[in-house]
N, C-alpha and C positions, 0 to 999 in steps of 0.2 A: 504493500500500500504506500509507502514513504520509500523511493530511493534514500543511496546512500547519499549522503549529506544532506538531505531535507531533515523535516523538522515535524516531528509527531504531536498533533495539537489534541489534548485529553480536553474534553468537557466534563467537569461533574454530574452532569446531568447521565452522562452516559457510562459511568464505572461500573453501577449497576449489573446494565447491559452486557457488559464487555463478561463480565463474571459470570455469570449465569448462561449464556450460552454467547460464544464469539462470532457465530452463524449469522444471527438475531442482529446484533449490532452490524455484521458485515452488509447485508442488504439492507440494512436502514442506510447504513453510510453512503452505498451507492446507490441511491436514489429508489431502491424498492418498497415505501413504506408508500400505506395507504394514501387517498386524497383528504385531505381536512374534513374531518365532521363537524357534526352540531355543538359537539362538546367539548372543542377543542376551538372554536370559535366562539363560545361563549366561554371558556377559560383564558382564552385573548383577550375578550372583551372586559372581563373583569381587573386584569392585570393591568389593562391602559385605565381602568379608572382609579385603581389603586394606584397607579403610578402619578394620578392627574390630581389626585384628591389624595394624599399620603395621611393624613391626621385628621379627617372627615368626622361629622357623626352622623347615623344612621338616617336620618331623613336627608341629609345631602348627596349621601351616596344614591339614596334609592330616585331624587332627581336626575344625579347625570346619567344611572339608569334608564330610566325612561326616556329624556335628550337621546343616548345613543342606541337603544332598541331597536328602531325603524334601519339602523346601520343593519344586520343580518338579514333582515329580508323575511320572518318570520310571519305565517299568515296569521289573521286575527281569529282562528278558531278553537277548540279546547285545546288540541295541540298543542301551538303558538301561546294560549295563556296557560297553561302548566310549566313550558319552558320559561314563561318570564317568571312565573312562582319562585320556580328552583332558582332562577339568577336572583329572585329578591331577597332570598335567603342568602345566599351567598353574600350580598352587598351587607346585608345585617349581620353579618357574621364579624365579615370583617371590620364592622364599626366596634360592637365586642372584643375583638381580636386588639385593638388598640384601646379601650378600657383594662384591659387583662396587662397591655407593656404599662399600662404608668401608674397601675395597681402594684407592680411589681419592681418597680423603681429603675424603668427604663427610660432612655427618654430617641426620640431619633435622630440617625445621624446621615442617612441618604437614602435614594430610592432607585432601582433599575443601576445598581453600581456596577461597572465592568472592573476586572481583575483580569492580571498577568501574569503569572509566576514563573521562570525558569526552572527547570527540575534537573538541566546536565544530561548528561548522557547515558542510553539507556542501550543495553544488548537486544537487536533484532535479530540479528541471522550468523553467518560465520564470518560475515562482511564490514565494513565499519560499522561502529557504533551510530545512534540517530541523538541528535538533541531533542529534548521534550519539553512541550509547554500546556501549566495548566492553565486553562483560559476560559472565565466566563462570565457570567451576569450574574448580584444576587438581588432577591428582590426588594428585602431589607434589608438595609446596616440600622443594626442600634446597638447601645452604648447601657451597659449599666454597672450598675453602683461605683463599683470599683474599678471604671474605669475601663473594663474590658468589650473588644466589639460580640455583638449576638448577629449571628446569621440567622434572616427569615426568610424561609420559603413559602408562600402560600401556596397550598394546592386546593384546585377545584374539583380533582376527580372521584369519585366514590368509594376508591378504596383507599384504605390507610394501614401503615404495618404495624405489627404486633409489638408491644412492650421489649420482649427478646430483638425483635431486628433493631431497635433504635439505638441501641449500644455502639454498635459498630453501620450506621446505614451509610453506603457508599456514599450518595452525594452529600449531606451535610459534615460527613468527614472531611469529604476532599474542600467542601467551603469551609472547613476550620485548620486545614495544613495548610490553606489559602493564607487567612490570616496569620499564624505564626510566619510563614515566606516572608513577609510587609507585602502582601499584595495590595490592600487599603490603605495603602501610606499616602497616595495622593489624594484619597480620599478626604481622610482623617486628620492627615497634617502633620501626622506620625512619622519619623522616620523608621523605618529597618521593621523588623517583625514587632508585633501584639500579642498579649495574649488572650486569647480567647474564650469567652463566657460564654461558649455552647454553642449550639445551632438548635432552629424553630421548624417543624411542621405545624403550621398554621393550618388546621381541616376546614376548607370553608364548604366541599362538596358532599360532605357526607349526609347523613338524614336524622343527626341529633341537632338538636335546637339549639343550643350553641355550638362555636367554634373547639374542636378539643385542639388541645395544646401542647402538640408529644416533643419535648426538648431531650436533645444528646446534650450526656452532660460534658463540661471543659475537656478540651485534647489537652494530655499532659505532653509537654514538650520532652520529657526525656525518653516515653514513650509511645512516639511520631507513628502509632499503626497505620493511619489515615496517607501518609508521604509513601509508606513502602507498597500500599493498596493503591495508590496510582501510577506510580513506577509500575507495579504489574501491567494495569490497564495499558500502560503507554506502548510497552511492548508487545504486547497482543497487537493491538491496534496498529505498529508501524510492519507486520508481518505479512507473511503470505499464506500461513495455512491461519483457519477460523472453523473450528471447530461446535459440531452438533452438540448441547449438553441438553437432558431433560431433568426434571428433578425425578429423585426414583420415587418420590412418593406420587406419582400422578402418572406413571408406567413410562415405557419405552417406546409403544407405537400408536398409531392411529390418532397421532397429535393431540392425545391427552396433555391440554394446555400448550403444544405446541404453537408457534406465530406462525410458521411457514412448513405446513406439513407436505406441500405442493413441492418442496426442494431440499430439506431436509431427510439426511441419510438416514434419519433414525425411524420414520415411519413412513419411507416409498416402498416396501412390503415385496421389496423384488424385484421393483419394475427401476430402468436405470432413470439413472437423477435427469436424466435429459430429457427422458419423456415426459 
């Protein structure tokens, strides 16, 4: 994927991915993933409001709702008002979702922040090494008590992981080995690395009445698991084989939770990958 002397670009969004099957992340990378749905255009659409309205309360969110509604093109029938339902939850959510930062002694420090970090060089193949870079958006920076950054990601989509994954969950890791790198130095005003007061799933898509609020607690800097979980990713990613995994708890064929059962080695049942 990355000749030698290019430069392997890891998104946090996608370490995930890359773990869990490298197949998956390989045809999303080149251009095989589905075309936008409904739900991912009203999880756009929430994000430009969060982004436009950062410290909002819930009756002003659910105005620039309404203002940008007619933007997707939703008809005016039960359909169309079930979908604006779940988006008005959403926007209440998130006004909550910032009651709950300054209930807890945060306060904000940016919004749609891009970060850059260089990671050095990483082993692809028998050939030179590749340089790697972690690079991405977060959708909050905030700042608390003590001074340290909090990464917040909202998510609109319905599911949410369990207590056991947020320990170690790939992207709010790699957004807190972000922060210790000084990736939000320009941000912040910080020189050199931070330390980091956690990262946020913000739940605004789920179907409890508020927002739930699953934080990873602080990366400890002298044990950086989060930098050597994208170092892997990096190297995956700058290769040429990308390997089929499925979880064994949901079986091996017939695309039990498979993404791509249509190309995937593990349930074409005999017939070759080309057909």
């Amino acid at each position: 994927m990355v000749p030698p002397g290019g430069t392997v670009s890891v998104s946090p969004s996608k370490v995930e991915t890359v773990q869990k099957s490298p197949l998956d992340w390989f045809v999303q990378a080149a251009g095989g993933e589905a075309a936008t749905d409904f739900a991912r255009s009203l999880g756009t659409l929430v994000h430009a409001i969060a982004q436009e309205l950062p410290d909002a309360s819930g009756a002003e969110y659910l105005a620039e709702l309404v203002r940008r509604w007619p933007a997707l093109g939703m008809k005016d029938n039960w359909e169309g008002r079930l979908d604006f339902q779940r988006a008005e939850s959403m926007v209440r959510k998130l006004a909550q979702y910032i009651l709950v930062m300054r209930s807890e002694g945060r306060s904000l420090a940016g919004v749609e922040q891009d970060f850059e970090v260089p990671l050095g060089e990483v082993a692809v193949d028998e050939l030179a090494p590749r340089q790697a870079i972690l690079r991405g958006q977060v959708d909050r920076l905030e700042i608390d008590g003590q001074g340290r950054l909090v990464i917040v990601d909202l998510k609109t989509g319905k599911r949410q992981p369990g207590k056991a994954e947020l320990s170690r969950h790939p992207q709010l890791g790699a957004y807190q080995a972000a922060v210790l790198a000084g990736g939000f130095a320009e941000a912040t005003g910080r020189e050199g690395g931070t330390l980091p007061g956690g990262a946020v799933l913000a739940q605004l898509g789920t179907s409890t009445r508020n927002p739930a609020v699953q934080q990873q607690d602080p990366l400890d800097p002298q044990e950086n698991w989060a930098l050597d979980m994208v170092k892997d990713a990096a190297q995956v990613m700058g290769g040429k084989e990308f390997e089929a995994r499925h979880d064994p708890a949901k079986g091996s064929h017939g695309g039990h939770g498979c993404k791509l059962p249509e190309v995937c080695p593990l349930c074409v049942r005999g017939r070759q990958v080309t057909e």
